[in-house]
VEXDREN-2710 file (C-alpha; in Angstrom, 1 decimal):
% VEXDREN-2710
k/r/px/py/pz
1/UNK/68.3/136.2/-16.0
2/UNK/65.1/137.9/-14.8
3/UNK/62.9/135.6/-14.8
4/UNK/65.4/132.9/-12.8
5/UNK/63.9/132.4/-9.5
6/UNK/66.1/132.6/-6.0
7/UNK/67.6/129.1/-5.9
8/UNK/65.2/128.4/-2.7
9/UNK/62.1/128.5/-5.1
10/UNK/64.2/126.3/-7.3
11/UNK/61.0/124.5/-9.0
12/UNK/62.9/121.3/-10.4
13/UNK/61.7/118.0/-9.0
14/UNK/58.4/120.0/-6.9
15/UNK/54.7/119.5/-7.6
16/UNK/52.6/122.3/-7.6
17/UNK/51.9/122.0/-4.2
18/UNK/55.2/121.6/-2.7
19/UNK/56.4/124.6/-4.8
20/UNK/53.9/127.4/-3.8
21/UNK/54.3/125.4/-0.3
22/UNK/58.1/127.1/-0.9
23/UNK/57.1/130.4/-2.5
24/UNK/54.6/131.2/-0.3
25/UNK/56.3/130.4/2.7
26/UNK/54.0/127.6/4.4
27/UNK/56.7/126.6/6.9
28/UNK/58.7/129.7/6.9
29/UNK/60.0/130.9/9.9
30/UNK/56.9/133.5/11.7
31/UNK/58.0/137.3/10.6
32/UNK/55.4/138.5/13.4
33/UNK/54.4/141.6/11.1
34/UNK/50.8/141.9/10.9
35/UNK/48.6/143.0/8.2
36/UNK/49.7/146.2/6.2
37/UNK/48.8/148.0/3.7
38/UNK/50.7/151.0/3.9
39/UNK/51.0/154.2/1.3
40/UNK/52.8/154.6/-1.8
41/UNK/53.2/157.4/-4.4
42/UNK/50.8/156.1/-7.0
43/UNK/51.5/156.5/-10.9
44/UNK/48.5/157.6/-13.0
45/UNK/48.0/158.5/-16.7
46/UNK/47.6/162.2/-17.0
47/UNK/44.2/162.2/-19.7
48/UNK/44.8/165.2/-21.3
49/UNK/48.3/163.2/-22.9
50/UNK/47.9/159.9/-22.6
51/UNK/43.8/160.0/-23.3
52/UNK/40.3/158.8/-22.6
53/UNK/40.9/156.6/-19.5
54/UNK/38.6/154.1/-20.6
55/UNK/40.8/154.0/-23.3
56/UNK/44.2/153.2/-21.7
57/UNK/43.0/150.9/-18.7
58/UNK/42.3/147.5/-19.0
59/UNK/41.0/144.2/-16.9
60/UNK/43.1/142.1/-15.0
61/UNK/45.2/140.8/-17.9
62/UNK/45.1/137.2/-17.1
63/UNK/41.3/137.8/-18.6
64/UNK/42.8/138.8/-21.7
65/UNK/42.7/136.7/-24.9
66/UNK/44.4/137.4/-27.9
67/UNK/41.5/138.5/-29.0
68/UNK/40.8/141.0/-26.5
69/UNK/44.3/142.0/-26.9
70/UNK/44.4/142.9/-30.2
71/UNK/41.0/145.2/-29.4
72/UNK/43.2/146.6/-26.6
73/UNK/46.6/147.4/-28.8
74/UNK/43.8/148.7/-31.4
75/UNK/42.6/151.2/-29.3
76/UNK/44.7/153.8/-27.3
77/UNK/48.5/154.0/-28.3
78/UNK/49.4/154.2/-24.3
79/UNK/47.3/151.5/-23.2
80/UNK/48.2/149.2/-20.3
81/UNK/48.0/146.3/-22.7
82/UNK/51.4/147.4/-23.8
83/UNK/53.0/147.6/-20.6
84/UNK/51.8/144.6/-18.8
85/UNK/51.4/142.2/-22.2
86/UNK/53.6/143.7/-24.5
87/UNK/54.1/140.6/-26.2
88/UNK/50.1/140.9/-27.6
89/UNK/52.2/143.4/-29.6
90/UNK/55.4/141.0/-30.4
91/UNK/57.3/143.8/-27.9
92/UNK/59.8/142.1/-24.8
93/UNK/59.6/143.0/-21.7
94/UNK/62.6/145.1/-21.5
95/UNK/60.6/147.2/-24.5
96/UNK/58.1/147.9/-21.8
97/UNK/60.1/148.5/-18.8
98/UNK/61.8/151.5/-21.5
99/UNK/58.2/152.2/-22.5
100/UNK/56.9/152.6/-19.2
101/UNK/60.0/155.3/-17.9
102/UNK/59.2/157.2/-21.5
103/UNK/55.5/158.1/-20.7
104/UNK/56.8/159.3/-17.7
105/UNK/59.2/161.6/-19.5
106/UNK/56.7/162.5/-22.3
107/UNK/53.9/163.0/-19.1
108/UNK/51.4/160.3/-20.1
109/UNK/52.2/158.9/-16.8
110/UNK/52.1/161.0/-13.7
111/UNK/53.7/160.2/-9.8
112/UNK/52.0/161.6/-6.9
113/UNK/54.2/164.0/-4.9
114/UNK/53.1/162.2/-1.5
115/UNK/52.4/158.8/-0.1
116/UNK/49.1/158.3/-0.2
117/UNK/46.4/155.3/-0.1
118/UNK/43.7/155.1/-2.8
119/UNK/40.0/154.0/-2.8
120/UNK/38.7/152.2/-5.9
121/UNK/35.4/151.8/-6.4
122/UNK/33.3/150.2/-9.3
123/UNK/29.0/150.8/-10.1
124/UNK/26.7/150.0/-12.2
125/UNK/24.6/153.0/-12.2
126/UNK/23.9/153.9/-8.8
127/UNK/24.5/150.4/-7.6
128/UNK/28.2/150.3/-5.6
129/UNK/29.6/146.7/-7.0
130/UNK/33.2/147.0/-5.4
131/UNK/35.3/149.5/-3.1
132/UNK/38.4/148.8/-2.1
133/UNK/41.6/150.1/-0.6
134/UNK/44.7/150.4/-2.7
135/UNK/47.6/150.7/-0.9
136/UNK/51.2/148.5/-0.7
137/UNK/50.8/145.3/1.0
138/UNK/53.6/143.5/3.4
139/UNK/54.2/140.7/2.1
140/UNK/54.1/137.9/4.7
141/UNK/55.1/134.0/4.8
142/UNK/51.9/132.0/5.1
143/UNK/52.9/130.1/8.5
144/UNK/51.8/134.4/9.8
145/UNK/48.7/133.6/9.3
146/UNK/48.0/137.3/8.2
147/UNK/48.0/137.0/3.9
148/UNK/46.4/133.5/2.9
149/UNK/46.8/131.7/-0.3
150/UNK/43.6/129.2/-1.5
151/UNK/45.3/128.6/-4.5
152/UNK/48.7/126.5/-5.9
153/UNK/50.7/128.2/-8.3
154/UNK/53.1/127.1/-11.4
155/UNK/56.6/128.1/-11.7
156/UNK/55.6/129.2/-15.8
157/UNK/53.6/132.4/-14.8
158/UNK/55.7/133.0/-11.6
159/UNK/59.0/133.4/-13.9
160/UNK/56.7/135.2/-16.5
161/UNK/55.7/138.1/-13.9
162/UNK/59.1/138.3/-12.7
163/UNK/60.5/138.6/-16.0
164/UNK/57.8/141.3/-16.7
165/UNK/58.3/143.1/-12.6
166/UNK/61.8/143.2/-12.8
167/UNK/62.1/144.9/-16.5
168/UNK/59.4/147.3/-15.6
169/UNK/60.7/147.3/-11.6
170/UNK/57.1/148.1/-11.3
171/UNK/53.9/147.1/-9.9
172/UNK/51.9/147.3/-12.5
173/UNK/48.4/146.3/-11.3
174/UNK/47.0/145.5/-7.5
175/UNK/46.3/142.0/-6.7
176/UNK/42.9/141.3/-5.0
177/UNK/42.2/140.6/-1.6
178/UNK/39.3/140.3/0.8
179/UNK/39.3/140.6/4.4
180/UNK/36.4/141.0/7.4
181/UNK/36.2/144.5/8.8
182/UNK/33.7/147.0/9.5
183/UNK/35.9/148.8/11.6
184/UNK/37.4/152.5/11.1
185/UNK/39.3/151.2/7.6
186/UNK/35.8/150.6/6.8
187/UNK/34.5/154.1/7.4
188/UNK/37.8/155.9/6.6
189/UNK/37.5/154.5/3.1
190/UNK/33.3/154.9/2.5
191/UNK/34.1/159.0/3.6
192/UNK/36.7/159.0/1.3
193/UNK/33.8/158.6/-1.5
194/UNK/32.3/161.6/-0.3
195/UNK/34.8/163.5/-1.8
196/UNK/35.4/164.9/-5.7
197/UNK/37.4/161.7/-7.3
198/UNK/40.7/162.0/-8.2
199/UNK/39.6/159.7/-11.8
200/UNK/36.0/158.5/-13.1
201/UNK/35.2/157.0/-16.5
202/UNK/32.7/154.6/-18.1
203/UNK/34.2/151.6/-19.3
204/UNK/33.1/148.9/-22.2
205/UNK/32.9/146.8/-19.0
206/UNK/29.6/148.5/-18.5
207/UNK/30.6/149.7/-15.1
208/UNK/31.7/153.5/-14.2
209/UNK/35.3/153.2/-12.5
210/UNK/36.2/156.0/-9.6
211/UNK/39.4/156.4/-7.5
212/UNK/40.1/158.6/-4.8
213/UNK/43.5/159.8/-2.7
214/UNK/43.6/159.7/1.0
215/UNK/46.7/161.4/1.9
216/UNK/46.1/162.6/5.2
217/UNK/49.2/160.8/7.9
218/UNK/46.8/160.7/10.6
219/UNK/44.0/158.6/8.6
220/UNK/47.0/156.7/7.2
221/UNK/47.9/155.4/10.9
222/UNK/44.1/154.5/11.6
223/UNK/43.9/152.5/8.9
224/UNK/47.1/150.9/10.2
225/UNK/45.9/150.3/13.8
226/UNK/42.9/148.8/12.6
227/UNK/44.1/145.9/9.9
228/UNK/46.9/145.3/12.0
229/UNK/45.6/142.3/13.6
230/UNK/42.9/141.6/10.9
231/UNK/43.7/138.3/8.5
232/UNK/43.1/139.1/4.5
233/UNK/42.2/135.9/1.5
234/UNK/44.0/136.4/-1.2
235/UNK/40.7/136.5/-3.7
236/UNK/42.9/136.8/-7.0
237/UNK/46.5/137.1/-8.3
238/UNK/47.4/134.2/-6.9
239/UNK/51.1/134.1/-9.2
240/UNK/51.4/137.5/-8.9
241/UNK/51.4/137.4/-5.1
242/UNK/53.9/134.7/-5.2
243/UNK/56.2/136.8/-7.4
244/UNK/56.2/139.5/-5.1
245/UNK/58.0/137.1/-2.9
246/UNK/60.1/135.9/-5.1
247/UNK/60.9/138.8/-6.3
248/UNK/61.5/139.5/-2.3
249/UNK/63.6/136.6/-1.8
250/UNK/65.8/137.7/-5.0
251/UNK/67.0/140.6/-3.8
252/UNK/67.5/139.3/-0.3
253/UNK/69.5/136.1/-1.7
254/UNK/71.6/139.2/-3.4
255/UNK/72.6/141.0/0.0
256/UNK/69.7/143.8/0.0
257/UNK/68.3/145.0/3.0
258/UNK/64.4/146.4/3.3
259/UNK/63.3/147.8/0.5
260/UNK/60.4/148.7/-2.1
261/UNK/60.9/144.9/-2.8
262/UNK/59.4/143.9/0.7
263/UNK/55.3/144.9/-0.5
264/UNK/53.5/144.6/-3.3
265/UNK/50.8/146.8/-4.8
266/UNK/47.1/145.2/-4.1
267/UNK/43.6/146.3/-3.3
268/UNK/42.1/144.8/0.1
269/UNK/38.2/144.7/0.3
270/UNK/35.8/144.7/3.3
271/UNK/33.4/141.8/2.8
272/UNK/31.6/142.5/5.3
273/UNK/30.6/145.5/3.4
274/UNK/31.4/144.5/0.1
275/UNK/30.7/140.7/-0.3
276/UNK/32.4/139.0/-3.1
277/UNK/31.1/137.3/-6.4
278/UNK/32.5/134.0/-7.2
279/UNK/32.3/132.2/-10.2
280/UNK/33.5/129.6/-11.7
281/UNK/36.3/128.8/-14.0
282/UNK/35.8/126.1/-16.6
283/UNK/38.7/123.8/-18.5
284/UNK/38.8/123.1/-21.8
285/UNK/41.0/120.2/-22.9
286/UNK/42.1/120.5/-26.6
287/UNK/43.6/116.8/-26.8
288/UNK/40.6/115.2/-25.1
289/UNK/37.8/114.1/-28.1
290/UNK/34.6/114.8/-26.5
291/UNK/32.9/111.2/-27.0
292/UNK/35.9/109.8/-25.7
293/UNK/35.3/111.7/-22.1
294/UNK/31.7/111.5/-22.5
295/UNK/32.5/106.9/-22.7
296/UNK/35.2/107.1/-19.9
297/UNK/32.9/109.4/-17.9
298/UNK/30.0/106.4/-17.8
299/UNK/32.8/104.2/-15.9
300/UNK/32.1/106.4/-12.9
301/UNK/29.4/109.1/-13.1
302/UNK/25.9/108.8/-14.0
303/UNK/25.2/110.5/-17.6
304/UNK/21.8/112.2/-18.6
305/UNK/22.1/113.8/-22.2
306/UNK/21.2/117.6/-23.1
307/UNK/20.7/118.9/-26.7
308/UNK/19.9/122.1/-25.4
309/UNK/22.4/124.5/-23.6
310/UNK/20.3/126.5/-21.4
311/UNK/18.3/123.5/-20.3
312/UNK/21.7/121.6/-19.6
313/UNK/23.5/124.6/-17.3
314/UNK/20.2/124.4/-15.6
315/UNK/20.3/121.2/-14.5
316/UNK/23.9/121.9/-13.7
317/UNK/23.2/124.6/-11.5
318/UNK/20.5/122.2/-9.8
319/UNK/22.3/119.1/-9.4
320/UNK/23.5/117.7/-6.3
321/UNK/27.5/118.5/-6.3
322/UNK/29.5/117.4/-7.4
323/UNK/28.6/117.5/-10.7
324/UNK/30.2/118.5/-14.4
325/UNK/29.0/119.4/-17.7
326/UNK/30.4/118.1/-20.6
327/UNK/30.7/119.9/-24.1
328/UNK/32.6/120.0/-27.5
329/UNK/30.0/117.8/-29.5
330/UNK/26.4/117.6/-30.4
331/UNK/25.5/117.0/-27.4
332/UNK/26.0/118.0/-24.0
333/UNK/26.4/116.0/-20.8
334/UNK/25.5/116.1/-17.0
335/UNK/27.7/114.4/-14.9
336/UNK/26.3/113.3/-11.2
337/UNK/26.3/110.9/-8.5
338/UNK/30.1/109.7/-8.9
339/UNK/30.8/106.1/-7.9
340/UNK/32.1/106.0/-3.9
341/UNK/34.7/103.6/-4.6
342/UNK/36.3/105.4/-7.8
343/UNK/36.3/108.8/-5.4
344/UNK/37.6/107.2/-2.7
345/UNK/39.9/105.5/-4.6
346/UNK/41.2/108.8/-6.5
347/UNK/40.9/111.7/-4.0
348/UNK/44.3/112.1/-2.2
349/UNK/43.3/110.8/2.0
350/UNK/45.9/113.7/3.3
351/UNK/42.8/116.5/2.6
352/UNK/40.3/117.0/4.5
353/UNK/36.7/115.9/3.6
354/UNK/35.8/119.6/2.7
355/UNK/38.4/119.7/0.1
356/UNK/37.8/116.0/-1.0
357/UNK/34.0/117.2/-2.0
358/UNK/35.1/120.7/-3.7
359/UNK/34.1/119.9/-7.4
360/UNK/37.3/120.9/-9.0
361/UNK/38.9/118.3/-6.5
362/UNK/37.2/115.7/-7.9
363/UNK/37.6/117.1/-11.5
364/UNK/41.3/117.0/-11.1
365/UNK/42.0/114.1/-9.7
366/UNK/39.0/111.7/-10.5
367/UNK/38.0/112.8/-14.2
368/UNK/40.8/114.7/-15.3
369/UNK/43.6/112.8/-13.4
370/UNK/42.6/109.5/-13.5
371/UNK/39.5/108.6/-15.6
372/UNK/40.7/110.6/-18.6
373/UNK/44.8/110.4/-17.3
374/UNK/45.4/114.1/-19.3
375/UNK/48.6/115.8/-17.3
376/UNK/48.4/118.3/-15.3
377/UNK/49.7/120.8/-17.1
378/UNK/49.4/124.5/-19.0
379/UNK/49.1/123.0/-21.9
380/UNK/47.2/120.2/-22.1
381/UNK/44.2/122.1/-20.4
382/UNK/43.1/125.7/-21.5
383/UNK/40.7/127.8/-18.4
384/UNK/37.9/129.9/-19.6
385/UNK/36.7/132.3/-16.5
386/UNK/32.9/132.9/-16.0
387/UNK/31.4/131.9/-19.6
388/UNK/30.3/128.8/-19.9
389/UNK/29.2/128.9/-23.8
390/UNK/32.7/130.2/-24.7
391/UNK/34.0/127.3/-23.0
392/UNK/31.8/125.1/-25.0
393/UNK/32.8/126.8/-28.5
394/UNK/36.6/127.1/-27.9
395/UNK/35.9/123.2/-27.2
396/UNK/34.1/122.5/-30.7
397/UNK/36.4/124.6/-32.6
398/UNK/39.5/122.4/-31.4
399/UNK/37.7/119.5/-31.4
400/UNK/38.6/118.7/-27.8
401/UNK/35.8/118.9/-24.3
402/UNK/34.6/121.5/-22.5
403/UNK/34.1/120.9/-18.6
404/UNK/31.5/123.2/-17.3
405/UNK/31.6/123.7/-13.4
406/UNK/29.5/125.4/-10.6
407/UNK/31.2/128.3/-9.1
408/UNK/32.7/127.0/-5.4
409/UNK/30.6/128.4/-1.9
410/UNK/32.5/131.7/-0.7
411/UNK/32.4/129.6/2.7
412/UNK/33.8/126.8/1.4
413/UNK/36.9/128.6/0.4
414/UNK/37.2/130.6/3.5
415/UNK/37.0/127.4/5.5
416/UNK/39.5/125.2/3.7
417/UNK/41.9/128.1/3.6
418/UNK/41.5/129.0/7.0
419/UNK/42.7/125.3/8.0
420/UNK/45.9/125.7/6.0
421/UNK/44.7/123.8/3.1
422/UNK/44.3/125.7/-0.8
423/UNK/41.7/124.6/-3.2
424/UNK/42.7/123.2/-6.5
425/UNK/44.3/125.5/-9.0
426/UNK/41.8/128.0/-10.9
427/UNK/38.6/126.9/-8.5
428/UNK/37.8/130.4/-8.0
429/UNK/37.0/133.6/-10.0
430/UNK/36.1/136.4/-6.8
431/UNK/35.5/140.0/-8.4
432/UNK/34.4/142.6/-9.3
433/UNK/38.2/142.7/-10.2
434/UNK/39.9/146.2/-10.3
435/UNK/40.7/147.5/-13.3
436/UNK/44.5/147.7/-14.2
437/UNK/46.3/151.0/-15.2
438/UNK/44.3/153.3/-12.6
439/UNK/47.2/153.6/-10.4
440/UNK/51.2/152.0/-10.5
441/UNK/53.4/151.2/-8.5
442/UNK/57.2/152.2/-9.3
443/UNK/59.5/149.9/-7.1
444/UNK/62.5/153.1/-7.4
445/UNK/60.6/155.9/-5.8
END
């Protein structure tokens, strides 16, 4: 099937710990390959067929609802939606993998004769949010040291991008990753800018969206030499990262040699020059009735009562960490000063204090795991990136409670990664995030 993964990632009988221990390759034998991000004939929709480019692109689609969805399949018949959630439109995956190769015929979708890398950049106005490098990232087992995970990952979306990767045997959008420069990357990619774009549009994001080609050999091997010994966070796409290796450790379980199969398409970011945004991503737990968690909470946190919501993520944003918000009813609820004994009691002693004080640490395993006992599952709690009042309506419409959270320190992330450890599951939201559909990776050219 395509979405079976190699029997080494075999998920049956592994938390989500010891499985993207496995996928990622946490105790994998070294490779010794350093960091790469090496060129790659892009694929880009030709406007004057396939249309307005703000039209046919799209955000990262695990930021898609169903909602935003059907807006997507509403708008542009060859928008990305369609390739990389064609089951928004009830389509299979194999129904996109044809779909993609016939805009290719028909010219909607163009390759680019040569290799090349590609800077991405996003503004709002004359105000630089993002730039980026695009380019086709080794893949690497974690023991490197070179690409680092900060997240776990679930078997459920792994098999789901596999599914969707192999049909399409594409890359269809560039995972996110941030690394420290300032070195000739740095100015090879900020000189690229000087240059006429290759694409611009203004999107409904409210951001205009540029990407350039560097094709030149020579820059290519700068760029080389200079990330070779450089170390790069994985800032999002955690899942897809880990199907790129499992879709790597397919094809190697089935005899194949190097290939296509051995990178994966993502966009690397200088913070140094480019810092980025975190926020936070809140939970939503549909089965949980609010005064329930609101009752249980008292056990173990002190509760001060909101009736106001602006007044409430206020004191959130104030309160000395780590502390929640809790919504679905009336009311909403601050959360703060957690009993010592409960946390010690709850927080697993193998971490180290850093990671025992990250917030969503103590959401998961204090409140969520053990106060409230919900499972730990995809279905029992729904994620709601950035917005902390949609959180708190999707709550009262399904009658269940809405946990508001402060976005986790930059440095905190950095540090607990850095020391082999990865923060609990959907703690971070980094962007600005690129936009999917400015440039593809085909896995057959």
């Amino acid at each position: 099937m395509d979405d079976d993964l190699p029997s080494e990632l075999d998920p049956d009988g592994l938390d989500p710990e010891e499985f993207s221990a496995r996928v990622f390759g946490t105790s994998g034998p070294r490779t010794g390959g350093g960091l790469e991000l090496a060129p790659f004939r892009g694929v880009r929709f030709v406007p004057e067929v396939a249309g307005d480019l703000a039209a046919v692109t799209m955000p990262p689609y695990d930021l898609i609802d169903d909602a935003a969805a059907t807006r997507l399949l509403a708008g542009g018949g060859h928008n990305i939606v369609r390739l990389n959630l064609p089951r928004a439109a009830g389509e299979s995956y194999a129904t996109a993998g044809r779909r993609l190769r016939r805009w290719l015929d028909e010219g909607a979708l163009t390759i680019d004769a040569d290799p090349a890398l590609y800077v991405y950049e996003a503004a709002d106005g004359g105000t630089v949010l993002q730039r980026g490098l695009i380019g086709a990232l080794g893949l690497r087992a974690e023991s490197d040291g070179v690409v680092l995970p900060h997240e776990n990952v679930f078997p459920g979306p792994v098999r789901d991008r596999l599914a969707l990767m192999t049909a399409a045997n594409a890359n269809l959008e560039p995972i996110f990753l941030v690394y420290e420069g300032g070195g000739d990357a740095a100015r090879i990619v900020d000189d690229a800018t000087a240059g006429t774009p290759l694409m611009e549009f203004f999107a409904d994001d409210g951001l205009s969206h540029r990407l350039w080609r560097i094709d030149d050999p020579a820059l290519h091997a700068r760029v080389a030499a200079d990330l070779r010994d450089k170390q790069a966070l994985i800032a999002d796409g955690h899942h897809r990262y880990a199907t790129y290796r499992a879709l790597q450790a397919r094809r190697r379980s089935g005899g194949d040699g190097a290939g296509p199969w051995d990178a994966g398409l993502a966009m690397l970011v200088d913070s140094t020059r480019f810092p980025p945004n975190l926020d936070a991503i809140h939970r939503v737990l549909p089965g949980l009735c609010p005064d329930r968690a609101v009752e249980r909470a008292r056990e173990v946190f002190r509760v001060t009562a909101f009736p106001d919501e602006a007044a409430a993520l206020e004191a959130l944003a104030g309160a000395p960490r780590p502390a929640f918000l809790i919504g679905g009813g009336d009311s909403l609820y601050l959360l703060t000063e957690p009993d010592p004994d409960a946390l010690g009691r709850s927080m697993p002693s193998e971490h180290s204090p850093r990671w025992r004080g990250l917030d969503t640490a103590v959401l998961d395993h204090l409140l969520i795991g053990n106060v409230w006992n919900v499972p730990e599952n995809e279905n029992a709690i729904d994620i709601v990136h950035h917005d902390a009042s949609a959180a708190i309506d999707r709550a009262r419409r399904t009658g269940g409670t809405a946990v508001i959270l402060n976005p986790l320190r930059v440095e905190d992330v950095l540090a607990v990664a850095g020391e082999g450890e990865r923060v609990p599951r959907k703690s971070t939201s980094f962007g600005p995030k690129p936009r999917t559909g400015l440039v593809l990776r085909l896995l057959d050219t």
